[in-house]
PyMOL Python script that loads the backbone (N, CA, C, O; Angstrom):
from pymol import cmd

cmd.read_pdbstr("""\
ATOM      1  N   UNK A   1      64.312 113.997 105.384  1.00  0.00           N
ATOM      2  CA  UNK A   1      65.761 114.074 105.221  1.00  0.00           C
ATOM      3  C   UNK A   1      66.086 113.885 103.734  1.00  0.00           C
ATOM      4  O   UNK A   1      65.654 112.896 103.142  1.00  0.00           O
ATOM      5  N   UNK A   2      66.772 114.728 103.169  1.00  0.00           N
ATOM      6  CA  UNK A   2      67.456 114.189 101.750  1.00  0.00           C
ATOM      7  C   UNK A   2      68.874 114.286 101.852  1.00  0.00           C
ATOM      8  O   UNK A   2      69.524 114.975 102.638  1.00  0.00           O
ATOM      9  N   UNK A   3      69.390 113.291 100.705  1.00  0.00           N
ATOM     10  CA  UNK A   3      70.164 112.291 100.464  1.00  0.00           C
ATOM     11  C   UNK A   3      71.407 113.769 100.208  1.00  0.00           C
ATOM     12  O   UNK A   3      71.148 114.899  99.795  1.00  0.00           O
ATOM     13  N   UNK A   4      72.552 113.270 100.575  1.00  0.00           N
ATOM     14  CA  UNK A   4      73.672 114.464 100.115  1.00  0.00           C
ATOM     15  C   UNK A   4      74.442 114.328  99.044  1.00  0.00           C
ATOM     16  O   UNK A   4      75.330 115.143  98.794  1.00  0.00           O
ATOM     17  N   UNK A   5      74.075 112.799  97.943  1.00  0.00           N
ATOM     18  CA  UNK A   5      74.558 113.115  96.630  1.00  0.00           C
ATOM     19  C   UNK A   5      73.827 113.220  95.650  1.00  0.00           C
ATOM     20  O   UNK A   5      74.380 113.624  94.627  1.00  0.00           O
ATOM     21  N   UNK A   6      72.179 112.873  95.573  1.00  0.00           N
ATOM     22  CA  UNK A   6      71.523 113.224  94.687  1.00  0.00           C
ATOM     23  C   UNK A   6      70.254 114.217  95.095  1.00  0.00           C
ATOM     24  O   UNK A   6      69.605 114.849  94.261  1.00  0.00           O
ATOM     25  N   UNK A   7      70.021 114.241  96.510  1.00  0.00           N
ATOM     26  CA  UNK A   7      68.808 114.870  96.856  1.00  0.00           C
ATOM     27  C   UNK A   7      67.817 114.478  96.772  1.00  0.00           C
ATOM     28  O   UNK A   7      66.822 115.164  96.536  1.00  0.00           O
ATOM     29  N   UNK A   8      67.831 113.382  96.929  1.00  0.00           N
ATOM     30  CA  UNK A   8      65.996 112.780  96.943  1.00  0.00           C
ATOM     31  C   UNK A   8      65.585 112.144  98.443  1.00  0.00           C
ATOM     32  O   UNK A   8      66.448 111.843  99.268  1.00  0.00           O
ATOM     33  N   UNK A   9      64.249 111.994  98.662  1.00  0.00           N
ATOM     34  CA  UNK A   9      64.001 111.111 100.008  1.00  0.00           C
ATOM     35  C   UNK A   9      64.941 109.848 100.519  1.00  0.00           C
ATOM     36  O   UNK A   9      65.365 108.874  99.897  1.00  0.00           O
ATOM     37  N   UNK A  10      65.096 110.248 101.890  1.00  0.00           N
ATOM     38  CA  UNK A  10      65.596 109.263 102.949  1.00  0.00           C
ATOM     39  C   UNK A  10      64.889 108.192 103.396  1.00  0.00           C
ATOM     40  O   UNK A  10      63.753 108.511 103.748  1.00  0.00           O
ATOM     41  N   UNK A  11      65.102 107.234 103.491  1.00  0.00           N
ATOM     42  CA  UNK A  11      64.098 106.859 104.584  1.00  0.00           C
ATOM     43  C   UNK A  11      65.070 105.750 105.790  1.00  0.00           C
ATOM     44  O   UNK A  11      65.880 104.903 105.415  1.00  0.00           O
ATOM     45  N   UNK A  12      64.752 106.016 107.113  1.00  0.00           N
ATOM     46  CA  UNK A  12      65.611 104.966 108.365  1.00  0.00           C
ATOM     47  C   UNK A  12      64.747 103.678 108.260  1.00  0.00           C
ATOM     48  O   UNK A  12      63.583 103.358 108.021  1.00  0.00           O
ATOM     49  N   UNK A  13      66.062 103.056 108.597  1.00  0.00           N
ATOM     50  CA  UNK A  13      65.644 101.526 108.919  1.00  0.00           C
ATOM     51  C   UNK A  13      66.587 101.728 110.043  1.00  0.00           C
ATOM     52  O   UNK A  13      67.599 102.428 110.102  1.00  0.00           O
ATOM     53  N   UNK A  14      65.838 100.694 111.223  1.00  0.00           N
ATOM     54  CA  UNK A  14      66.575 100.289 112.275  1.00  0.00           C
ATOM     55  C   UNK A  14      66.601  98.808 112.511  1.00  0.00           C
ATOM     56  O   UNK A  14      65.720  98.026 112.867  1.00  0.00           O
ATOM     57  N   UNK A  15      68.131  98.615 112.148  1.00  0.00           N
ATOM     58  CA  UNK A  15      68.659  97.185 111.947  1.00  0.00           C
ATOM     59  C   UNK A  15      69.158  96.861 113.788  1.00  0.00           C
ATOM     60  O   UNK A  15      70.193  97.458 114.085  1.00  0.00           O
ATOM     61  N   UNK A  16      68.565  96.063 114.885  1.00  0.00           N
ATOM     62  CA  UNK A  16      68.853  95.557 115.967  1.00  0.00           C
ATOM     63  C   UNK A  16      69.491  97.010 116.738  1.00  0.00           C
ATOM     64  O   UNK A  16      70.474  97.035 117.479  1.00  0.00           O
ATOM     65  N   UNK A  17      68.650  98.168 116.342  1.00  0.00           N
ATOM     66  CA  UNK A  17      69.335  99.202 117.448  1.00  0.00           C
ATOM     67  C   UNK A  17      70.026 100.123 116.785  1.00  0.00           C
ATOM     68  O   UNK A  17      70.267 101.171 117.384  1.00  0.00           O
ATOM     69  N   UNK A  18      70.498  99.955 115.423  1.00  0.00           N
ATOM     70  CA  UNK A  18      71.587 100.634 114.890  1.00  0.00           C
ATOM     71  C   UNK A  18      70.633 101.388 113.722  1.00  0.00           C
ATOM     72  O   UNK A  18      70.305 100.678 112.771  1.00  0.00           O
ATOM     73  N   UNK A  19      70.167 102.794 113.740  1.00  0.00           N
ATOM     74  CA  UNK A  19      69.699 103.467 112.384  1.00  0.00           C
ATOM     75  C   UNK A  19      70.747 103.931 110.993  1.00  0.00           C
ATOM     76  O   UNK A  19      71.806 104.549 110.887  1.00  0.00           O
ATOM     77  N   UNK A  20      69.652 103.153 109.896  1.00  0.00           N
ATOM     78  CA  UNK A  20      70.594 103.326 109.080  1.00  0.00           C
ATOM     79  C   UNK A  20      69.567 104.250 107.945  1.00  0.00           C
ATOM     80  O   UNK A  20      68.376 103.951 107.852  1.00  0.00           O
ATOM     81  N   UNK A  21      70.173 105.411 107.092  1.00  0.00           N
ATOM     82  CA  UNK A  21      69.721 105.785 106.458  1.00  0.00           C
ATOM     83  C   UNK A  21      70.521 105.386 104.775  1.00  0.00           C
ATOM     84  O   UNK A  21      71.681 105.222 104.397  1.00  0.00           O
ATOM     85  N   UNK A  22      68.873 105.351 103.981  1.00  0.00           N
ATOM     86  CA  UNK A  22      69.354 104.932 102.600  1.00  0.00           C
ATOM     87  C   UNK A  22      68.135 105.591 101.984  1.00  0.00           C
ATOM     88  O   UNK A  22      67.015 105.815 102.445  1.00  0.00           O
ATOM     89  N   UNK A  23      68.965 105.954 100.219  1.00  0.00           N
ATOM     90  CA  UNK A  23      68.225 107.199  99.595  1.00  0.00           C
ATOM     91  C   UNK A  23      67.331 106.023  99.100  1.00  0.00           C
ATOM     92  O   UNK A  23      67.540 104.810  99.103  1.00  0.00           O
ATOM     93  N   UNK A  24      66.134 106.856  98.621  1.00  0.00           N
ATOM     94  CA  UNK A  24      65.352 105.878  97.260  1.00  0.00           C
ATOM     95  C   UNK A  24      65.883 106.370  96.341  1.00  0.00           C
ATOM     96  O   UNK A  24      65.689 105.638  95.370  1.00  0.00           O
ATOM     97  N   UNK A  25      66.667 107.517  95.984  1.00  0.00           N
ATOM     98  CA  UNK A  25      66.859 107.623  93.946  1.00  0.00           C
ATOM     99  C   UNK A  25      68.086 106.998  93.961  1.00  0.00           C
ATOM    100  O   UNK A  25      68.289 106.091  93.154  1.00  0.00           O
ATOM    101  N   UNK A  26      68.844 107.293  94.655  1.00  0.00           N
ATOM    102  CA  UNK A  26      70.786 106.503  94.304  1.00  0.00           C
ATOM    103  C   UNK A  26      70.832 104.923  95.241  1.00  0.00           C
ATOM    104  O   UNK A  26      71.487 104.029  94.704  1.00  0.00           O
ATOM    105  N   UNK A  27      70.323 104.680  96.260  1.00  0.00           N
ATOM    106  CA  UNK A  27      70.089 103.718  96.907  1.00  0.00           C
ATOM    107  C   UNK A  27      71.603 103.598  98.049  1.00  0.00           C
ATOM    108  O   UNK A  27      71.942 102.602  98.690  1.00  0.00           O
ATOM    109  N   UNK A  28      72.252 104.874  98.010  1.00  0.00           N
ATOM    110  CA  UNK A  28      73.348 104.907  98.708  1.00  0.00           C
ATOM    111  C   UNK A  28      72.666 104.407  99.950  1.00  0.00           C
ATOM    112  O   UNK A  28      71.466 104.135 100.000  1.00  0.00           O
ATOM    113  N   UNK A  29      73.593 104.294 101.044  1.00  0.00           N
ATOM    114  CA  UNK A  29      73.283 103.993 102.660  1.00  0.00           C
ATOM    115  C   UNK A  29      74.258 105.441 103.044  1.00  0.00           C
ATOM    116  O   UNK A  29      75.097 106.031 102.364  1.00  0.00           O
ATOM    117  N   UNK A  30      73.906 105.615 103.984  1.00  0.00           N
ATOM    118  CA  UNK A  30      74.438 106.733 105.132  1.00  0.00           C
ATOM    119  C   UNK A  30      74.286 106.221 106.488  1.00  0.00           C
ATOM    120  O   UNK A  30      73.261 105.632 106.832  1.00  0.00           O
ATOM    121  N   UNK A  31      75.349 106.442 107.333  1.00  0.00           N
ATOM    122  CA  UNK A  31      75.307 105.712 108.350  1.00  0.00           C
ATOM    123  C   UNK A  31      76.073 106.732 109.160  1.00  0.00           C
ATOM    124  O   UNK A  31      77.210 107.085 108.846  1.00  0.00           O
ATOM    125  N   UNK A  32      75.204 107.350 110.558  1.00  0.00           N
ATOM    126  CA  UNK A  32      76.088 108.231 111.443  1.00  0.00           C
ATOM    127  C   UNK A  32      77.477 107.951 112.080  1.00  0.00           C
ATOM    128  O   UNK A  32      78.235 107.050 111.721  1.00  0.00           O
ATOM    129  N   UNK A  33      77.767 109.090 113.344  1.00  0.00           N
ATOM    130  CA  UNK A  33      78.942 108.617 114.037  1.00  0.00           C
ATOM    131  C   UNK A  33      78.373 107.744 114.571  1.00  0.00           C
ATOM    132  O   UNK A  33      77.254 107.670 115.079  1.00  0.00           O
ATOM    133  N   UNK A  34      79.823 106.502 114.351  1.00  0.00           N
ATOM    134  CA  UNK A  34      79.938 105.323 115.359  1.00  0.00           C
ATOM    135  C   UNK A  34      78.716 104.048 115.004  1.00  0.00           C
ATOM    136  O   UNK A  34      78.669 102.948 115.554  1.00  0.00           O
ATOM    137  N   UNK A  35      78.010 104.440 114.196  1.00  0.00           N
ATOM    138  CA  UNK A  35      76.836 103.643 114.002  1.00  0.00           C
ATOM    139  C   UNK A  35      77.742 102.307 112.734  1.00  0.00           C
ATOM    140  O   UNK A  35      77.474 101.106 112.718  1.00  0.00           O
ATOM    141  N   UNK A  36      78.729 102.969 111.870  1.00  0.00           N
ATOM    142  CA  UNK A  36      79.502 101.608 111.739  1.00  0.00           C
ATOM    143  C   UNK A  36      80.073 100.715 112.307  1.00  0.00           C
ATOM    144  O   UNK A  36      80.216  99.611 111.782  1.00  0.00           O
ATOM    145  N   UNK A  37      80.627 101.085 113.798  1.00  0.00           N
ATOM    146  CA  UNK A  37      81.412 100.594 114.866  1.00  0.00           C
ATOM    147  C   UNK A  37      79.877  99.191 115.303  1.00  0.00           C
ATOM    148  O   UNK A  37      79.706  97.981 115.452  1.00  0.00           O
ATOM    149  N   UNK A  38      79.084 100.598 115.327  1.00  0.00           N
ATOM    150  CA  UNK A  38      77.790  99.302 116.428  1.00  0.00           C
ATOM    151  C   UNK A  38      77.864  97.844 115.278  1.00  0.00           C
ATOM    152  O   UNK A  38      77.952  96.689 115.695  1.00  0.00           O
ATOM    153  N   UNK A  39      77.810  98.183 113.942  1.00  0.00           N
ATOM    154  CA  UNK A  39      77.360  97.021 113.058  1.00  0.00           C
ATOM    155  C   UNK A  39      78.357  95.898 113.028  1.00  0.00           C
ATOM    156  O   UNK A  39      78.064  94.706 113.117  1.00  0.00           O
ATOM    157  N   UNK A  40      79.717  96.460 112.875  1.00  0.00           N
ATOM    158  CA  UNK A  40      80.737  95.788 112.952  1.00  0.00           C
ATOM    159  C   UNK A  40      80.871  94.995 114.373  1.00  0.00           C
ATOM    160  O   UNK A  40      81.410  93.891 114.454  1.00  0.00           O
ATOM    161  N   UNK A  41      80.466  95.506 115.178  1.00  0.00           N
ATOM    162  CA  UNK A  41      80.431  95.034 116.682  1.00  0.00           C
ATOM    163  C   UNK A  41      79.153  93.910 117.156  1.00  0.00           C
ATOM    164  O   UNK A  41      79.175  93.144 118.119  1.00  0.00           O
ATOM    165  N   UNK A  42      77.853  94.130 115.946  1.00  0.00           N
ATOM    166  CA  UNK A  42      76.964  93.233 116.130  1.00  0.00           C
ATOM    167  C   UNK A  42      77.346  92.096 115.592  1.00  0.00           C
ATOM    168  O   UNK A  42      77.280  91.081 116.286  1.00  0.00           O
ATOM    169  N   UNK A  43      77.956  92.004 113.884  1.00  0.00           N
ATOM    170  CA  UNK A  43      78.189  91.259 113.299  1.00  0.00           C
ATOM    171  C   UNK A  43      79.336  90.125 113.854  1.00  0.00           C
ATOM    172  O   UNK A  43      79.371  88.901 113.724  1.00  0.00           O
ATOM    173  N   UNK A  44      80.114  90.929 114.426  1.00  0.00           N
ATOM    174  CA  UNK A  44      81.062  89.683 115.016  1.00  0.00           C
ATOM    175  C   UNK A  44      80.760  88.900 116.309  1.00  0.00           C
ATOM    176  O   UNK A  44      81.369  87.892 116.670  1.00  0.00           O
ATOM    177  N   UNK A  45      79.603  89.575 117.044  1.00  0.00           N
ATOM    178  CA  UNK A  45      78.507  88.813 118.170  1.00  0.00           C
ATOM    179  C   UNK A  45      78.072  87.513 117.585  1.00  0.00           C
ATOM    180  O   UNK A  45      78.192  86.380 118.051  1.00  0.00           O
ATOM    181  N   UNK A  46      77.471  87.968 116.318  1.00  0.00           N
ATOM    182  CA  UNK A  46      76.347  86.809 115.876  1.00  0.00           C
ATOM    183  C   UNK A  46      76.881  86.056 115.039  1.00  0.00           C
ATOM    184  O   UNK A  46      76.055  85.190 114.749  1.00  0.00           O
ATOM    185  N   UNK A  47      78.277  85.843 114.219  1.00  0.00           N
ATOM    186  CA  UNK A  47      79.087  85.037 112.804  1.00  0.00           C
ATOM    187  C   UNK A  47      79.646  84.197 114.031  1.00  0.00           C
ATOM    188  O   UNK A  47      80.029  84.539 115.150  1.00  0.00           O
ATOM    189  N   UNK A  48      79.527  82.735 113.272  1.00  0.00           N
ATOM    190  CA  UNK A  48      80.433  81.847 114.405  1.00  0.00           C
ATOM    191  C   UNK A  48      81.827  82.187 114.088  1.00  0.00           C
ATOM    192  O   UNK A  48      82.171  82.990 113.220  1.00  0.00           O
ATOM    193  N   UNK A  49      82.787  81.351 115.046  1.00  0.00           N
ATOM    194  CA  UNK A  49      84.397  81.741 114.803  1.00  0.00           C
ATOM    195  C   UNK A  49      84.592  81.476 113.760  1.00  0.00           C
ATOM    196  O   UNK A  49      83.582  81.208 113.109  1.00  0.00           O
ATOM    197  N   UNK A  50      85.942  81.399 113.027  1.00  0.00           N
ATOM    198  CA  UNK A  50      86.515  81.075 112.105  1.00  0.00           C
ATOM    199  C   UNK A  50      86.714  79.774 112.140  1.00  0.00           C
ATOM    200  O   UNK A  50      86.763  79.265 113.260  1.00  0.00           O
ATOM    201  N   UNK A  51      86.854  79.036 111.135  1.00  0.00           N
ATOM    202  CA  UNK A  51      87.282  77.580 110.989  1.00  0.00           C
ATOM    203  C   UNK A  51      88.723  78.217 111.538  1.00  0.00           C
ATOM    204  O   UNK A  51      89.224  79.341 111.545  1.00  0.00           O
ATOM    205  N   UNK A  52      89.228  76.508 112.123  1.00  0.00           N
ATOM    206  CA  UNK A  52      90.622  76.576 112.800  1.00  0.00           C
ATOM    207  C   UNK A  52      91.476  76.680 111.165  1.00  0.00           C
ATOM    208  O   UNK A  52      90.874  76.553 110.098  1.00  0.00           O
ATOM    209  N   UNK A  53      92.782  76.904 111.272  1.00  0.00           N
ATOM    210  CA  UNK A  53      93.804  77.081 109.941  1.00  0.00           C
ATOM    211  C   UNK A  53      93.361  75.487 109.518  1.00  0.00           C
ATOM    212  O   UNK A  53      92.688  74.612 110.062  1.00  0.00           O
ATOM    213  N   UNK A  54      94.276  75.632 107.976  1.00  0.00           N
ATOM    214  CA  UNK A  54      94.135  73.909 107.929  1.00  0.00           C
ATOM    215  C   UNK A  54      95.644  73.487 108.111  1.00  0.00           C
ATOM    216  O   UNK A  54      96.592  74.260 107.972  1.00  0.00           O
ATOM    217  N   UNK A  55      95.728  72.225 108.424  1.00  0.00           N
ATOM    218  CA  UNK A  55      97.138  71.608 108.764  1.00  0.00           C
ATOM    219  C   UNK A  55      97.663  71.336 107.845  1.00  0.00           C
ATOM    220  O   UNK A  55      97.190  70.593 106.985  1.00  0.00           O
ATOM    221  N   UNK A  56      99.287  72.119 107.781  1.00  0.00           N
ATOM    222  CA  UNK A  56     100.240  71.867 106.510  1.00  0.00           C
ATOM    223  C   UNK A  56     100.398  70.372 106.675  1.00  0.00           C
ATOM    224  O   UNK A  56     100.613  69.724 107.699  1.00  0.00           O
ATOM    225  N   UNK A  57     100.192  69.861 105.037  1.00  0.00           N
ATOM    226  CA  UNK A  57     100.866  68.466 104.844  1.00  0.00           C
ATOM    227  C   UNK A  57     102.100  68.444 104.730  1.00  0.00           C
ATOM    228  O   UNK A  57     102.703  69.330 104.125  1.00  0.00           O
ATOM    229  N   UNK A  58     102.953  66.966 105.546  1.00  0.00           N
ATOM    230  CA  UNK A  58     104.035  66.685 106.041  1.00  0.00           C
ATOM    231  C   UNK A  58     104.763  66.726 105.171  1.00  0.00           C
ATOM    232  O   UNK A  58     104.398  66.341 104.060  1.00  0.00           O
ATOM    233  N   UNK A  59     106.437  67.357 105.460  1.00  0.00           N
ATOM    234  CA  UNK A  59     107.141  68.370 103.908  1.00  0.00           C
ATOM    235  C   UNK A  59     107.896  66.678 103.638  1.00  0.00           C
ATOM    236  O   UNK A  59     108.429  65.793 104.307  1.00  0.00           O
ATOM    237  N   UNK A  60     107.530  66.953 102.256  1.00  0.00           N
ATOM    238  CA  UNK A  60     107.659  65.173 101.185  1.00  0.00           C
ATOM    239  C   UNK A  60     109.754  65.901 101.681  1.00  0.00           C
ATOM    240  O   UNK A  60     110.337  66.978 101.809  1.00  0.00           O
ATOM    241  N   UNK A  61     110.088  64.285 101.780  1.00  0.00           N
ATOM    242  CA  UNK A  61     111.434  64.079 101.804  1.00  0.00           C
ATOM    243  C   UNK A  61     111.809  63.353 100.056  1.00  0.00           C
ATOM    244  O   UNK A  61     111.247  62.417  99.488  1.00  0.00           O
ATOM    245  N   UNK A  62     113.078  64.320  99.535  1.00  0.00           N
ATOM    246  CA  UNK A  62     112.928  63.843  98.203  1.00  0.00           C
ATOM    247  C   UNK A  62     114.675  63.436  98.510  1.00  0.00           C
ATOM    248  O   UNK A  62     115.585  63.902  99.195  1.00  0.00           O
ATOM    249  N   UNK A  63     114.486  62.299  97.560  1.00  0.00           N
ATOM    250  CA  UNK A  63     116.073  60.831  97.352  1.00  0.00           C
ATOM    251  C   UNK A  63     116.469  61.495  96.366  1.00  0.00           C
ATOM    252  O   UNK A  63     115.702  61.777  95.446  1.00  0.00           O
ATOM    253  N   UNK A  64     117.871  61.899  96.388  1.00  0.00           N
ATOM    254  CA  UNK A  64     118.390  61.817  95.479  1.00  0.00           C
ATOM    255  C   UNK A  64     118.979  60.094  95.122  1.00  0.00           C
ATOM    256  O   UNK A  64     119.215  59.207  95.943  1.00  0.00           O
ATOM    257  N   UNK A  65     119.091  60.051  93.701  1.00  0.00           N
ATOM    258  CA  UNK A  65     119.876  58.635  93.442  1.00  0.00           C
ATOM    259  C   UNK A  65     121.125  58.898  93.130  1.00  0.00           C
ATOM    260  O   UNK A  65     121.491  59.702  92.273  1.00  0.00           O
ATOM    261  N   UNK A  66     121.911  58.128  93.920  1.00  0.00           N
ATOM    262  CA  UNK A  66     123.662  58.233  93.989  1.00  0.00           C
ATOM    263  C   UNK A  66     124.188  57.434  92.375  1.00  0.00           C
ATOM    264  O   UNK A  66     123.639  56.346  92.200  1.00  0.00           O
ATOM    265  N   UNK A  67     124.841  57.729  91.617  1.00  0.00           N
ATOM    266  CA  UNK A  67     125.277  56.757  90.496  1.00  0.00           C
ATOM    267  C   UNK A  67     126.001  55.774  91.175  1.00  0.00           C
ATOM    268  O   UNK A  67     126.582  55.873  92.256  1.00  0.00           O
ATOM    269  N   UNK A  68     125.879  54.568  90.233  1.00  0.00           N
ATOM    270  CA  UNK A  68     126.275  53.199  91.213  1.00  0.00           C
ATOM    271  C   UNK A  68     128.301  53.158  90.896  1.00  0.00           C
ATOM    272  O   UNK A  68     129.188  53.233  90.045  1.00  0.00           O
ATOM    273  N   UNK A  69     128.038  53.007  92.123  1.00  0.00           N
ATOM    274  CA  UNK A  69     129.982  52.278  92.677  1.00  0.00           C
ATOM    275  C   UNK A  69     130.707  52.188  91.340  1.00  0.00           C
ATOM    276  O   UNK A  69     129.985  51.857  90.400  1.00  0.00           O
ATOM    277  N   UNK A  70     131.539  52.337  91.162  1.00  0.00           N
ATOM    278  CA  UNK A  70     132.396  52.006  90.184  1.00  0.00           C
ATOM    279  C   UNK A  70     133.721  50.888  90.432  1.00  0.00           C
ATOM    280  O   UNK A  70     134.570  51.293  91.227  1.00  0.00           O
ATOM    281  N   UNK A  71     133.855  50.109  90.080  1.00  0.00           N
ATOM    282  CA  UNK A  71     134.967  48.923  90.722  1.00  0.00           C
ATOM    283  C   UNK A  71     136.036  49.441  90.989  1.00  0.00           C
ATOM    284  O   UNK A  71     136.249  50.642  90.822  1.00  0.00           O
ATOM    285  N   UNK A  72     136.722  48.770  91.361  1.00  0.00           N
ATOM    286  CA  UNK A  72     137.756  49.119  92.264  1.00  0.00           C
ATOM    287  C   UNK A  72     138.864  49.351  90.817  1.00  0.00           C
ATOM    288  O   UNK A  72     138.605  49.672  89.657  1.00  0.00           O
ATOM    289  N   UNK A  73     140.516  48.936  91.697  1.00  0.00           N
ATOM    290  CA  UNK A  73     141.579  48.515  90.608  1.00  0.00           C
ATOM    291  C   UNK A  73     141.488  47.510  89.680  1.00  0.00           C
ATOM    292  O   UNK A  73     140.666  46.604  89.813  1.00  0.00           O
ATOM    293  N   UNK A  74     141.954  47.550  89.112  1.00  0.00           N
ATOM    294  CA  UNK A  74     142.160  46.442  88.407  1.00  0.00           C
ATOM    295  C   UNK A  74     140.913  45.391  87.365  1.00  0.00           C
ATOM    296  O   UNK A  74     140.498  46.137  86.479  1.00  0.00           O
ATOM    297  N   UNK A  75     140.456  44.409  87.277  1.00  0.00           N
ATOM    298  CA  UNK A  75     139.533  43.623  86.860  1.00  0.00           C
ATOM    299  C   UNK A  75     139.004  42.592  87.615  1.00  0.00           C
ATOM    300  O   UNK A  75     139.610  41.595  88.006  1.00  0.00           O
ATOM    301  N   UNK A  76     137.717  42.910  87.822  1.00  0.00           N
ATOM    302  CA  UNK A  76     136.852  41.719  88.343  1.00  0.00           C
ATOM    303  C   UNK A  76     136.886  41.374  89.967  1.00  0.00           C
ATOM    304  O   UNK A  76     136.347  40.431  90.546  1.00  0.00           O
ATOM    305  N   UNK A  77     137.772  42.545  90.564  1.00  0.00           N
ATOM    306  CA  UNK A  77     138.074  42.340  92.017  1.00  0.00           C
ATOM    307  C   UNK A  77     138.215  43.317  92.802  1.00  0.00           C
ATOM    308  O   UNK A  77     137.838  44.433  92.442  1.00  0.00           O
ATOM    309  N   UNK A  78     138.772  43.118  94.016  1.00  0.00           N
ATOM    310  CA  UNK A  78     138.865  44.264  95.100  1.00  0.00           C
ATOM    311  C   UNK A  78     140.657  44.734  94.507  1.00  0.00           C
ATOM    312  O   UNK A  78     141.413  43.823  94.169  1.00  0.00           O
ATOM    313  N   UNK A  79     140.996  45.796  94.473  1.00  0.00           N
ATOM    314  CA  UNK A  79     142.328  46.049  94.069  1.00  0.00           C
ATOM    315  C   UNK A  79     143.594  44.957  93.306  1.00  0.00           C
ATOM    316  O   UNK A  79     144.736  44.592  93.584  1.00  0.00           O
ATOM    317  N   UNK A  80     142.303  44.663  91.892  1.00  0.00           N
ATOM    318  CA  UNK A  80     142.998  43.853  91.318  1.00  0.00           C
ATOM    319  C   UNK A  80     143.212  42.496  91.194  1.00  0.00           C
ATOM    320  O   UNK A  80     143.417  41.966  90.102  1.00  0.00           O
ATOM    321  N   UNK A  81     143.167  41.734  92.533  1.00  0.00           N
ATOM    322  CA  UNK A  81     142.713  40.487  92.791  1.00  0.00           C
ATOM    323  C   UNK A  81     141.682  39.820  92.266  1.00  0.00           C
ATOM    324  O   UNK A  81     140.464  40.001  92.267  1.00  0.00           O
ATOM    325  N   UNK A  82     142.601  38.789  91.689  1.00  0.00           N
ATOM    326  CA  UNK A  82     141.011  38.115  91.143  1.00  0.00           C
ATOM    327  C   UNK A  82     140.600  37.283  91.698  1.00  0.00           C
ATOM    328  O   UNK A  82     141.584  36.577  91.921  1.00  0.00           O
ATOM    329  N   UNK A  83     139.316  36.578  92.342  1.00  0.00           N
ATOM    330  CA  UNK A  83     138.344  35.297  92.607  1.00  0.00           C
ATOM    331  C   UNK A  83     139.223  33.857  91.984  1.00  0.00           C
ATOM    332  O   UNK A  83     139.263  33.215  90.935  1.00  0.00           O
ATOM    333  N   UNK A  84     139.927  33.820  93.464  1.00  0.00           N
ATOM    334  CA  UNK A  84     139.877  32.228  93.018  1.00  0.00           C
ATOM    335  C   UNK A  84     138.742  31.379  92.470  1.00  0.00           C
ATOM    336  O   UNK A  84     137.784  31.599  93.211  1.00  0.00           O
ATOM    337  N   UNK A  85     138.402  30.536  91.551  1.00  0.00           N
ATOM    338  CA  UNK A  85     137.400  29.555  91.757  1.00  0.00           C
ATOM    339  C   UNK A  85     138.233  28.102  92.164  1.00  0.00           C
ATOM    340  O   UNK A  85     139.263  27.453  91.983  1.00  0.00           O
ATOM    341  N   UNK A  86     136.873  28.147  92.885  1.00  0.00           N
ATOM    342  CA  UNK A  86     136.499  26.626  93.857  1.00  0.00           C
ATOM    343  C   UNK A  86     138.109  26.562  94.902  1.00  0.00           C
ATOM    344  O   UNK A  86     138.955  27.399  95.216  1.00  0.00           O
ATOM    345  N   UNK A  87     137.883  24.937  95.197  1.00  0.00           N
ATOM    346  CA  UNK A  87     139.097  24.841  96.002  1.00  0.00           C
ATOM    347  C   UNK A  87     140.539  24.601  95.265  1.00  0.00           C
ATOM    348  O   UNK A  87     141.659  24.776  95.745  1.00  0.00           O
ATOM    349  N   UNK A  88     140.236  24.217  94.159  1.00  0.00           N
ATOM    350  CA  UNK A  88     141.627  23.992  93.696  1.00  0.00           C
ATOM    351  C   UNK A  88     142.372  25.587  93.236  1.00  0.00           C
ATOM    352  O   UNK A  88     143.586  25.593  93.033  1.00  0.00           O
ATOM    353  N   UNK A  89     141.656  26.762  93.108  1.00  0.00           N
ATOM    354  CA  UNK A  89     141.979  27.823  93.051  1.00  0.00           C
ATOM    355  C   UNK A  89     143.307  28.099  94.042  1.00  0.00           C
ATOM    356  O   UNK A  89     144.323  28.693  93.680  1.00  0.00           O
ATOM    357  N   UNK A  90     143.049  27.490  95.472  1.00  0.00           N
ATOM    358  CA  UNK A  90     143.408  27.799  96.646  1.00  0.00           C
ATOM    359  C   UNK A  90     145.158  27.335  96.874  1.00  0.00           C
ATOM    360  O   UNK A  90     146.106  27.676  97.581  1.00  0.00           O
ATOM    361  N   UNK A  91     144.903  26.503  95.955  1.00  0.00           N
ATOM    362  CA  UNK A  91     146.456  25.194  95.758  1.00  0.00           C
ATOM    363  C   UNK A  91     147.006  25.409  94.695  1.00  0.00           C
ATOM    364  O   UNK A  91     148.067  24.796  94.575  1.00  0.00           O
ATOM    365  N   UNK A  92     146.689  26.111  93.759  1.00  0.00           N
ATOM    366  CA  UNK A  92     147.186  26.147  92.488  1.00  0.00           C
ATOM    367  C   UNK A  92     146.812  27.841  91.930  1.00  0.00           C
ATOM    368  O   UNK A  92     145.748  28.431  92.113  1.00  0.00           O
ATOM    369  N   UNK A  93     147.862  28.291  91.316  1.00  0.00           N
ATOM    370  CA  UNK A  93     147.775  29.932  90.711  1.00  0.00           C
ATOM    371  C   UNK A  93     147.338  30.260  89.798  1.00  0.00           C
ATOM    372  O   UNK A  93     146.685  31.260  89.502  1.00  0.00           O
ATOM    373  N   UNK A  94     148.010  28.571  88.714  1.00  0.00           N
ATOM    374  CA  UNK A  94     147.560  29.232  87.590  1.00  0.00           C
ATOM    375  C   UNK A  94     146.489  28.296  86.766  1.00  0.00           C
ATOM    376  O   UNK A  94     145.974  28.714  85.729  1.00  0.00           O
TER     377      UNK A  94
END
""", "prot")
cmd.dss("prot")
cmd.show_as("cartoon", "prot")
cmd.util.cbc("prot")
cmd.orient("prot")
């Protein structure tokens, strides 16, 4: 048999049933009808499965930081009011 892009000797190998022809001068392979189907069909017999996917890591939760409170009315208090101190605050205004 010679080769159909350079013309030199063939020679078959038979890989598990499936003949495959390859040149000696170009080292092409040639492979009949369906004889790719058989290889493709052996190869996925004999390759173990695929590893399973890998597991997406858990989607990061990102904080925004709020700028802090700003006081109320007035000075030093809730709407202006100021902090009595102690008890005599309580009896007396000023």
């Amino acid at each position: 048999m010679q080769c159909p892009k350079c013309h030199a000797n063939m020679r078959t190998f038979d890989r598990m049933g499936v003949h495959i022809e390859q040149c000696d001068g170009c080292r092409g392979v040639f492979l009949d009808y369906g004889e790719l189907e058989a290889i493709t069909r052996l190869e996925q017999q004999m390759a173990p499965p695929p590893p399973p996917p890998p597991v997406a890591p858990p989607a990061q939760v990102h904080y925004v930081q709020q700028p802090a409170p700003q006081p109320g009315w007035g000075y030093g208090g809730h709407y202006g009011h100021r902090k009595h101190r102690g008890l005599g605050g309580l009896f007396f205004s000023s």
